[in-house]
TORNUMI-152565 format. One record per residue (C-alpha): residue number from 1; residue in three letters; chain; y, z negated, x. Coordinates in nm, 3 decimals, m for minus. Example, Ala and Ser with C-alpha at 12.3 -4.5 7.8 and 13.67 -1.06 7.14 Angstrom:
residues 2
<1; ALA; A; <m0.450; m0.780; 1.230>>
<2; SER; A; <m0.106; m0.714; 1.367>>
end
This chain:
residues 340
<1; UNK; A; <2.096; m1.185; m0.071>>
<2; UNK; A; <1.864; m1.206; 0.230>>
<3; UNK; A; <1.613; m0.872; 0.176>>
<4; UNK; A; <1.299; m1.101; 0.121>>
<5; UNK; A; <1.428; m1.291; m0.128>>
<6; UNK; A; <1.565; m0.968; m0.294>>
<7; UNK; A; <1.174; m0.835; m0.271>>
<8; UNK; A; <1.023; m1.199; m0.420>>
<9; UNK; A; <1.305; m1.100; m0.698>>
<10; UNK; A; <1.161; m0.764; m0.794>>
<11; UNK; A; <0.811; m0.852; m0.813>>
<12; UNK; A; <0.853; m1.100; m1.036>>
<13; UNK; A; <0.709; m0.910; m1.330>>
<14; UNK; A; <0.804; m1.066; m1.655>>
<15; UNK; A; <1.178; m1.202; m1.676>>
<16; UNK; A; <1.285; m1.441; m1.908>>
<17; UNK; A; <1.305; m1.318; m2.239>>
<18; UNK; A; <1.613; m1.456; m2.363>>
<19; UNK; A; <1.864; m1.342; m2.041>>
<20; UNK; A; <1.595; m0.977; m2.004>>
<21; UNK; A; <1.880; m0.728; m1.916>>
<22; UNK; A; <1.589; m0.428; m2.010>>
<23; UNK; A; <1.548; m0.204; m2.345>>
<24; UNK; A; <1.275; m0.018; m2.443>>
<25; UNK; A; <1.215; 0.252; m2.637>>
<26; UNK; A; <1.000; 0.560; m2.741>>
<27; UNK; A; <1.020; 0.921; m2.845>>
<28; UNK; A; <0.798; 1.169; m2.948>>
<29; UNK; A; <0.981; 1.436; m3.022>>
<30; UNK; A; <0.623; 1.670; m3.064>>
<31; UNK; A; <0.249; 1.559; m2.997>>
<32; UNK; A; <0.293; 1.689; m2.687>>
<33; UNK; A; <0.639; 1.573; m2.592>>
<34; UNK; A; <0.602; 1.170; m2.569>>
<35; UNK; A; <0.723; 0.929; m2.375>>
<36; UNK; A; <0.837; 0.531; m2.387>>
<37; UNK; A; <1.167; 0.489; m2.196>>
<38; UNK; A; <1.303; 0.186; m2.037>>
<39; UNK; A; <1.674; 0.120; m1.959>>
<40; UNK; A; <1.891; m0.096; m1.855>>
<41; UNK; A; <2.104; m0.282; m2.149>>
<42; UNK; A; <2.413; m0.199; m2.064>>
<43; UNK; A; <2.334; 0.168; m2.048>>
<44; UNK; A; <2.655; 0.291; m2.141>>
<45; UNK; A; <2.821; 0.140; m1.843>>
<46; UNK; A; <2.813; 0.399; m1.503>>
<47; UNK; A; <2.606; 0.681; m1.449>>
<48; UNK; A; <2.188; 0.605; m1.405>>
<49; UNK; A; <1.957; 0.760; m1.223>>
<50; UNK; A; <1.666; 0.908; m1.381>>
<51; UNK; A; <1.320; 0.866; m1.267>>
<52; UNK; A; <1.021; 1.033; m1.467>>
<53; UNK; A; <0.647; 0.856; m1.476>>
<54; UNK; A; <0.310; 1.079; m1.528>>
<55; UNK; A; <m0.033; 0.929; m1.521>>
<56; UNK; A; <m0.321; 1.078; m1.405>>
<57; UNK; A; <m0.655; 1.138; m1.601>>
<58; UNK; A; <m0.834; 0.893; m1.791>>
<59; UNK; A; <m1.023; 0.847; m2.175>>
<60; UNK; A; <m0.769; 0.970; m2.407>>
<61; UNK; A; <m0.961; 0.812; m2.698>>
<62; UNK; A; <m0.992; 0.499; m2.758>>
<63; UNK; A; <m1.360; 0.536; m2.967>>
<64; UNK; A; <m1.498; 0.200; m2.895>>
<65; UNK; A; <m1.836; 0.281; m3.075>>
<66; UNK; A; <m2.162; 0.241; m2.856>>
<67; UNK; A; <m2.237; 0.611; m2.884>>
<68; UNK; A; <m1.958; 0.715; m2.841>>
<69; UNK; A; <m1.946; 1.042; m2.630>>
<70; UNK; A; <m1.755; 1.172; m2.343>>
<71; UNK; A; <m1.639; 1.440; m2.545>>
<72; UNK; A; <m1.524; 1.144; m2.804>>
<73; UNK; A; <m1.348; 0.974; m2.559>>
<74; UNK; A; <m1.199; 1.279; m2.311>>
<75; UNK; A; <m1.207; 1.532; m2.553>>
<76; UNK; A; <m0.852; 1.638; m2.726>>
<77; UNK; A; <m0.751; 1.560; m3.051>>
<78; UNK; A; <m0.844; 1.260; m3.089>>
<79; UNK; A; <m1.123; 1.210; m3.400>>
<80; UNK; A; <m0.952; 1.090; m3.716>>
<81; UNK; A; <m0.901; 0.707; m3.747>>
<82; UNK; A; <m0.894; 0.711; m3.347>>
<83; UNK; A; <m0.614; 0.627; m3.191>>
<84; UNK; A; <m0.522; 0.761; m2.848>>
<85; UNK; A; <m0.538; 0.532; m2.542>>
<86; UNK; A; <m0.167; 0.496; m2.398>>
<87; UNK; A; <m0.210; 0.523; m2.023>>
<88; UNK; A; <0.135; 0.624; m2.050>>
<89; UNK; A; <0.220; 0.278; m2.077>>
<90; UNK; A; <0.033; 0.131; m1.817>>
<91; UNK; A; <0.337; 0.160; m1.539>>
<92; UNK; A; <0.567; m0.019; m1.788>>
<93; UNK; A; <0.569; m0.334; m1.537>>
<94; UNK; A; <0.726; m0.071; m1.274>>
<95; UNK; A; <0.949; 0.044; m1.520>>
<96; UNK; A; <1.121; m0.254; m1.617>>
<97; UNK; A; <1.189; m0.362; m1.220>>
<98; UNK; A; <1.379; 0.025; m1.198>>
<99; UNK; A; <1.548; m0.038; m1.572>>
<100; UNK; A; <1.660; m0.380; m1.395>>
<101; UNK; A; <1.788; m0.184; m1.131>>
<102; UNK; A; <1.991; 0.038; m1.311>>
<103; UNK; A; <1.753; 0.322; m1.343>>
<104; UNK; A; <1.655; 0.504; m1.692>>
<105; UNK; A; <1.278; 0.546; m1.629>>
<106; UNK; A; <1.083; 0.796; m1.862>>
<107; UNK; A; <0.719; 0.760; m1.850>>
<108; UNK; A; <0.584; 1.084; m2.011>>
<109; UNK; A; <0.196; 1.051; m2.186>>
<110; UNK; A; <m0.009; 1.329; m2.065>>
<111; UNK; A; <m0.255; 1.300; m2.250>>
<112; UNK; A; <m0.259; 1.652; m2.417>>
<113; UNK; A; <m0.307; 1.850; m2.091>>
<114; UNK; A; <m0.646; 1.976; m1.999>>
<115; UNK; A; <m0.821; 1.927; m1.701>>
<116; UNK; A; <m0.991; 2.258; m1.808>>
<117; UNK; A; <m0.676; 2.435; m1.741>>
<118; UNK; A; <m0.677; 2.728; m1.516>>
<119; UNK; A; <m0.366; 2.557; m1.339>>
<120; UNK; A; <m0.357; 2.191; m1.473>>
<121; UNK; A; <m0.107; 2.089; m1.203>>
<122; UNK; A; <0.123; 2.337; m1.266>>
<123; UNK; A; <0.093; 2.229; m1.636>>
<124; UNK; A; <0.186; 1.886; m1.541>>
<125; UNK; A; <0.449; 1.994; m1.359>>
<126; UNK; A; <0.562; 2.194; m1.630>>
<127; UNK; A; <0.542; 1.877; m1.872>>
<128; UNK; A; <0.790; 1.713; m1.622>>
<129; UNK; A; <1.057; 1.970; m1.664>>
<130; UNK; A; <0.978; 1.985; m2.096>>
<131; UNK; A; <1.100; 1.621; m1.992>>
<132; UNK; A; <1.361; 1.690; m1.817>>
<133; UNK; A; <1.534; 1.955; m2.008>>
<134; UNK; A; <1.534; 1.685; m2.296>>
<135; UNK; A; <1.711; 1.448; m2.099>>
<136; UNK; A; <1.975; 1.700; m1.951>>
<137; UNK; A; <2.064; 1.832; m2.307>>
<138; UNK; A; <2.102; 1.516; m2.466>>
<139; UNK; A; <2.307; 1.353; m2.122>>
<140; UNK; A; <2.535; 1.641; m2.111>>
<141; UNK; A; <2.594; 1.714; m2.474>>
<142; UNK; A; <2.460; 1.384; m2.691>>
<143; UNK; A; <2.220; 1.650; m2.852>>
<144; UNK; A; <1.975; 1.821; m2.881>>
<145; UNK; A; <1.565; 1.679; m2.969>>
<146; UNK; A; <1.633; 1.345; m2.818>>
<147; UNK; A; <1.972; 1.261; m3.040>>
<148; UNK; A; <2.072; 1.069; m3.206>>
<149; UNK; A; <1.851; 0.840; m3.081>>
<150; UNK; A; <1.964; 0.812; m2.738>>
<151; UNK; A; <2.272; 0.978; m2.836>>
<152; UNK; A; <2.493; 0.657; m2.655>>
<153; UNK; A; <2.332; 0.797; m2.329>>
<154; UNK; A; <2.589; 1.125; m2.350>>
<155; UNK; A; <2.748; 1.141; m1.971>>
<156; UNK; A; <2.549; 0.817; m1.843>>
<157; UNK; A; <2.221; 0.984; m1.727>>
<158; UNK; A; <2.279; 1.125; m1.397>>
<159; UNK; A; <2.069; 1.422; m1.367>>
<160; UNK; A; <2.154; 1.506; m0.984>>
<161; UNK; A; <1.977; 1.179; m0.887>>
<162; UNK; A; <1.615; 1.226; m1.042>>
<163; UNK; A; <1.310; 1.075; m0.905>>
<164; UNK; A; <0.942; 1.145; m1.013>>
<165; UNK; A; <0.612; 0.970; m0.924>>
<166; UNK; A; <0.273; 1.065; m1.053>>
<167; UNK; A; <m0.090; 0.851; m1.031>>
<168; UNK; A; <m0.405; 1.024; m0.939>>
<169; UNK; A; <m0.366; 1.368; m1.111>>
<170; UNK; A; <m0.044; 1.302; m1.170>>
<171; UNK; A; <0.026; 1.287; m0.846>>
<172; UNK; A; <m0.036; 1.596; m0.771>>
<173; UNK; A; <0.133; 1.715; m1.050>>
<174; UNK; A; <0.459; 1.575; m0.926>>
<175; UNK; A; <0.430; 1.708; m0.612>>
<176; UNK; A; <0.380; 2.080; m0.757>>
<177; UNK; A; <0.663; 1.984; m0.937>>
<178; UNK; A; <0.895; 1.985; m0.603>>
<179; UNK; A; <0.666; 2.198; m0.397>>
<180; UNK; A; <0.890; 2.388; m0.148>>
<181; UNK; A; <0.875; 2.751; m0.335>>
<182; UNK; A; <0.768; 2.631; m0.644>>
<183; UNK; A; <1.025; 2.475; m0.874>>
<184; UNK; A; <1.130; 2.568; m1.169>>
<185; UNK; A; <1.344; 2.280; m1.234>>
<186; UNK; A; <1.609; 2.315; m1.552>>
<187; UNK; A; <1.975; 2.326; m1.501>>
<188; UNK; A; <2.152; 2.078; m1.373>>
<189; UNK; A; <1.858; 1.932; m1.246>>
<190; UNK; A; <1.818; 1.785; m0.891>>
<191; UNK; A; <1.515; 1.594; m0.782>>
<192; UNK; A; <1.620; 1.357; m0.491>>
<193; UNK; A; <1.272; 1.149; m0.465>>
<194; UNK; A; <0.926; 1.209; m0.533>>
<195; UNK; A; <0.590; 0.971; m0.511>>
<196; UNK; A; <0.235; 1.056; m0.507>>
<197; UNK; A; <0.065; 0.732; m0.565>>
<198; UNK; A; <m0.300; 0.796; m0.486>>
<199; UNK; A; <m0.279; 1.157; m0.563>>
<200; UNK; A; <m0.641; 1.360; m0.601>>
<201; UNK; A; <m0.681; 1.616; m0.334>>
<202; UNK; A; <m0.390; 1.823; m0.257>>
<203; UNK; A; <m0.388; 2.218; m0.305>>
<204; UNK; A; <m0.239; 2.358; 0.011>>
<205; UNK; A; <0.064; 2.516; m0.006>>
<206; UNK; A; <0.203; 2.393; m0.315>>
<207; UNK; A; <0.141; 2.079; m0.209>>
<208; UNK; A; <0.387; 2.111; 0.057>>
<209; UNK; A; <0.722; 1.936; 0.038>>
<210; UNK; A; <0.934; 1.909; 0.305>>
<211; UNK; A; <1.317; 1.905; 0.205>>
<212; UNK; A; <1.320; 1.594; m0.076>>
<213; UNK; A; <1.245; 1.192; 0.076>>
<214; UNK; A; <0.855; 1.166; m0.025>>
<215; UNK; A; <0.598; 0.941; m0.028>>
<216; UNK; A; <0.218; 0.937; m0.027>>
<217; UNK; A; <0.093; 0.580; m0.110>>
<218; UNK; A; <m0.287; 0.525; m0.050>>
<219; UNK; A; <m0.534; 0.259; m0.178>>
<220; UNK; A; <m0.752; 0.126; 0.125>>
<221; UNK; A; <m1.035; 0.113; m0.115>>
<222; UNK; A; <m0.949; 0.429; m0.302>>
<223; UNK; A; <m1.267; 0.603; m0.374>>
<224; UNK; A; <m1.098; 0.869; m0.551>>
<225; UNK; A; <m0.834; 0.974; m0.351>>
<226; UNK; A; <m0.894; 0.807; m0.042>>
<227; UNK; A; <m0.838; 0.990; 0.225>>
<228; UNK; A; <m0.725; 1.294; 0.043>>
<229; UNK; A; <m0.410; 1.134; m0.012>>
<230; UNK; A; <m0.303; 1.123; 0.333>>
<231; UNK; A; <m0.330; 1.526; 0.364>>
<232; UNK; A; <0.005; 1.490; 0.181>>
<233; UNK; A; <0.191; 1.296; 0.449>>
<234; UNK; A; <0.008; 1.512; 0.729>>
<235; UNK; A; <0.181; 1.886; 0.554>>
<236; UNK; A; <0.549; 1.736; 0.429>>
<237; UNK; A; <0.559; 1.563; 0.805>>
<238; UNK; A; <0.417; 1.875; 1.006>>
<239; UNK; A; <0.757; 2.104; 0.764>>
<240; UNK; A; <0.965; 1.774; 0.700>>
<241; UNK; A; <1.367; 1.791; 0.761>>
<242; UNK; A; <1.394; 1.487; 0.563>>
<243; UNK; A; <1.213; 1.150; 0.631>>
<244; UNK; A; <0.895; 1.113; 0.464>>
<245; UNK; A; <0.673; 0.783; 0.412>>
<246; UNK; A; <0.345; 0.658; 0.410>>
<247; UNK; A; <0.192; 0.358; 0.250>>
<248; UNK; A; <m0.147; 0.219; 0.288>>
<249; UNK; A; <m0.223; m0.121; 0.053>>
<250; UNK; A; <m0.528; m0.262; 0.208>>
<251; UNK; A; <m0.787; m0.362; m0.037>>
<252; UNK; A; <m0.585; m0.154; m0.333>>
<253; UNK; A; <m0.841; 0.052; m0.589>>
<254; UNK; A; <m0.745; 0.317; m0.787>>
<255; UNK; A; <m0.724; 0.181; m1.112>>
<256; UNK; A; <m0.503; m0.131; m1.068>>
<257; UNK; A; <m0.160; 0.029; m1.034>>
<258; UNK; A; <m0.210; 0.130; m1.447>>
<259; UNK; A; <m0.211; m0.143; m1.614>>
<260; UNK; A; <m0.411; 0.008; m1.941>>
<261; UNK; A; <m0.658; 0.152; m1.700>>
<262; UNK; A; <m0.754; m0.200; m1.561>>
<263; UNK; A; <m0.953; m0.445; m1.702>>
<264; UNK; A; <m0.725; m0.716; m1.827>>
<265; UNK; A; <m0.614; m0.447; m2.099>>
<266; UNK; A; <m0.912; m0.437; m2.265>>
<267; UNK; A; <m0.871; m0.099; m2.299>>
<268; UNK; A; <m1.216; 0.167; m2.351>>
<269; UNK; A; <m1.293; 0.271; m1.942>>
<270; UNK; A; <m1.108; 0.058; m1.788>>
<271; UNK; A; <m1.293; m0.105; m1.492>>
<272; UNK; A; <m1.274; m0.224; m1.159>>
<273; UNK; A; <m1.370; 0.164; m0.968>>
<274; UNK; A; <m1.385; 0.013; m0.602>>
<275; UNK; A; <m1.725; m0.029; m0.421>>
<276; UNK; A; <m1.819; m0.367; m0.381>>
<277; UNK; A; <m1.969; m0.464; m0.042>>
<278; UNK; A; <m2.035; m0.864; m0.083>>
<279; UNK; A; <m1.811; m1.121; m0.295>>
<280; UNK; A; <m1.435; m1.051; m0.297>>
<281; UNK; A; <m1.467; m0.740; m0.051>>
<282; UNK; A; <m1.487; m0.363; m0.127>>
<283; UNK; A; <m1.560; m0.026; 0.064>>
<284; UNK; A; <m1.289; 0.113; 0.277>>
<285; UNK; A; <m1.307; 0.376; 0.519>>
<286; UNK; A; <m1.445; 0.232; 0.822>>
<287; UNK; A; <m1.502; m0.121; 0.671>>
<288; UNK; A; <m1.497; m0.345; 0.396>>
<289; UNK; A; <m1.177; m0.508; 0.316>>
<290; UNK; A; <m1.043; m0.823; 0.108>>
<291; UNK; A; <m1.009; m0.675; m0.265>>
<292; UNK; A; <m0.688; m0.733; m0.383>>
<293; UNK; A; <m0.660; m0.844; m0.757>>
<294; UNK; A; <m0.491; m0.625; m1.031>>
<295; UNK; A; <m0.142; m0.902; m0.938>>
<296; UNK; A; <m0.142; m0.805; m0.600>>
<297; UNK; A; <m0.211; m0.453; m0.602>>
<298; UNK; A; <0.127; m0.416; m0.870>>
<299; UNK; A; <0.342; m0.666; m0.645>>
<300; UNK; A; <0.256; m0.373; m0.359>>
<301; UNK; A; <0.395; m0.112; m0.632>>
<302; UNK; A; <0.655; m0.282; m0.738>>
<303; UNK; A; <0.834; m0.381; m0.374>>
<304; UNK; A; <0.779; m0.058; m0.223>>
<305; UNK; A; <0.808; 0.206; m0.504>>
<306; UNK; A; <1.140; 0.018; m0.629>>
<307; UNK; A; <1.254; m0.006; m0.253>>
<308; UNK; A; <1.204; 0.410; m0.233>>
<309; UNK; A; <1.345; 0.492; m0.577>>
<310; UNK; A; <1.669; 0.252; m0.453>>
<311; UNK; A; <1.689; 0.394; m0.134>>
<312; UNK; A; <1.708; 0.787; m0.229>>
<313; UNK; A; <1.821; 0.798; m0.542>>
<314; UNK; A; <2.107; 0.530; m0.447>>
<315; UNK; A; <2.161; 0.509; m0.117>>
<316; UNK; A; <2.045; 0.135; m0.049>>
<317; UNK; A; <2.010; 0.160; 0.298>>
<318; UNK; A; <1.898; m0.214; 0.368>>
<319; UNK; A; <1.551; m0.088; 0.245>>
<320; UNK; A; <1.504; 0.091; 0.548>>
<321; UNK; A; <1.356; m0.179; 0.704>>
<322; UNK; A; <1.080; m0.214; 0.472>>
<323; UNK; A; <0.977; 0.141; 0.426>>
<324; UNK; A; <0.978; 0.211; 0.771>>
<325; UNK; A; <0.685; m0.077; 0.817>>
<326; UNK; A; <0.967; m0.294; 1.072>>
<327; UNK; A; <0.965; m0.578; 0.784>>
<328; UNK; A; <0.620; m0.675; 0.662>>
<329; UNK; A; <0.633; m0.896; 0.329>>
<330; UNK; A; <0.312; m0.821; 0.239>>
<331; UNK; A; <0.026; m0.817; 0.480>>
<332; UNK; A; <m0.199; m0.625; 0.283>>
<333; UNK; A; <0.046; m0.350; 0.306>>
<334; UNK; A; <0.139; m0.116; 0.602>>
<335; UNK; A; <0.417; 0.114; 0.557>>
<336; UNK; A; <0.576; 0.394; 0.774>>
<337; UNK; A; <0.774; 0.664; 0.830>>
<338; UNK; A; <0.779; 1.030; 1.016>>
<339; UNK; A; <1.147; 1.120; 1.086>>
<340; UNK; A; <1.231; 1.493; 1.100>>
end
């Protein structure tokens, strides 16, 4: 298959239900140790990559009552009668294109860590490997927390080709996670690919990775993290002995890549966050630029974050092309690459 038909193929975001080749499932093995997997059906045939989700920071209580406070909706518990809002689920669109793939993609909620925290990044890195060791027990042995519920997983989970990507906070979470000098991965446990997708403002030196295929994806009309998020490109390419990436997606916001935090869901907070400048345009850095509609922005995610996962953690070379910005599907997004 020609590679741009093989891109139309994984954006196409909902497959039909009857031939869908994904499964889905969640554990929650304690309140702070939640997550909804998705896998590909025939799990038990060949050994799957892993790839672990974490969102950034958002409400974490869905308290739709007009006075409802910050504290209400931010604040941890959640009131009684409240139910949490699941931003863990909001990259389940991404998910199923990897599951399709043949990945096992754990998207972890977050929701329980503080952004009070004396070191909240290197508590969200920490909630990667609590991940982690779950999946390596239950892989390696069929036990452990996670059996026997995904018991049929037992030797299928390959745990030496692990990817992570975090959103926002997140991000910078799973780059602590694989900071050069600062893992503290479990056994067994090799991270091959990591993706900051918008990630806040990074923290210096353990924000640093330079021996594991990264890449820093910015929103053009990112008003959070934009342009933060290219400080991450700048340190792993100034140390890198590995290729590392770049994306900019013109006209992307911050929000639209999670699907609960947008507006379609519905969900308490969720809102367009980009600067509008006149009809259909928003604030960029140095102009306004064509908005791109919550669609769009995910078809950006979806090609290029499936392309990197596929190309590190399996070795699908014929994506070089597209990360390295020489094949252009999308105009809206401009991708590249510093080679070490």
């Amino acid at each position: 298959m020609k590679l741009l038909a093989l891109l139309v193929a994984m954006t196409t975001l909902t497959p039909a239900a009857a031939a869908d080749p994904v499964r889905t499932a969640e554990y929650d093995v304690t309140p702070d140790l939640a997550a909804v997997v998705h896998y590909p059906r025939d799990v038990t045939r060949g050994s799957h990559p892993l790839v672990v989700l974490l969102h950034g920071f958002f409400a974490k209580c869905a308290d739709r009552r007009p006075d409802a406070s910050y504290q209400d909706l931010y604040g941890w518990p959640c009131k009684p009668g409240i139910e949490q809002v699941p931003s863990y689920h909001g990259y389940d669109y991404l998910a199923r294109s990897l599951a399709r793939a043949g990945f096992v993609v754990v998207s972890v909620n977050a929701n329980h860590i503080s952004s009070a925290s004396p070191d909240e990044f290197a508590d969200r890195a920490a909630l990667i490997d609590a991940h982690l060791r779950l999946w390596q027990e239950v892989s390696s042995s069929g036990r452990g927390a996670l059996s026997p519920q995904f018991a049929e997983f037992r030797g299928h989970v390959d745990l030496n080709r692990v990817g992570v990507l975090g959103h926002s906070k997140g991000g910078r979470g799973a780059v602590r996670h694989s900071a050069d000098g600062y893992r503290d991965w479990p056994a067994g446990v090799q991270v091959k690919a990591v993706v900051a997708l918008e990630p806040i403002i990074s923290g210096g030196g353990d924000s640093v990775i330079s021996d594991i295929p990264f890449l820093t994806v910015i929103g053009g009309c990112d008003k959070v993290s934009n342009p933060d998020a290219n400080d991450y490109f700048s340190d792993a390419a100034a140390h890198n002995v590995v290729p590392v990436h770049r994306l900019m997606v013109q006209g992307a916001n911050h929000n639209f890549f999670n699907t609960v935090w947008s507006p379609s869901s519905g969900q308490v907070t969720a809102e367009d966050d980009a600067v509008a400048t006149r009809p259909g345009y928003c604030e960029a850095l140095r102009a306004d630029e064509k908005q791109l509609g919550e669609r769009q922005q995910r078809d950006a995610g979806v090609l290029y974050l499936s392309a990197f996962f596929r190309r590190y953690l399996n070795g699908e070379t014929r994506f070089d092309p597209l990360l390295s910005g020489t094949e252009r599907p999308l105009p809206y997004a401009v991708a590249e690459v510093d080679q070490p």
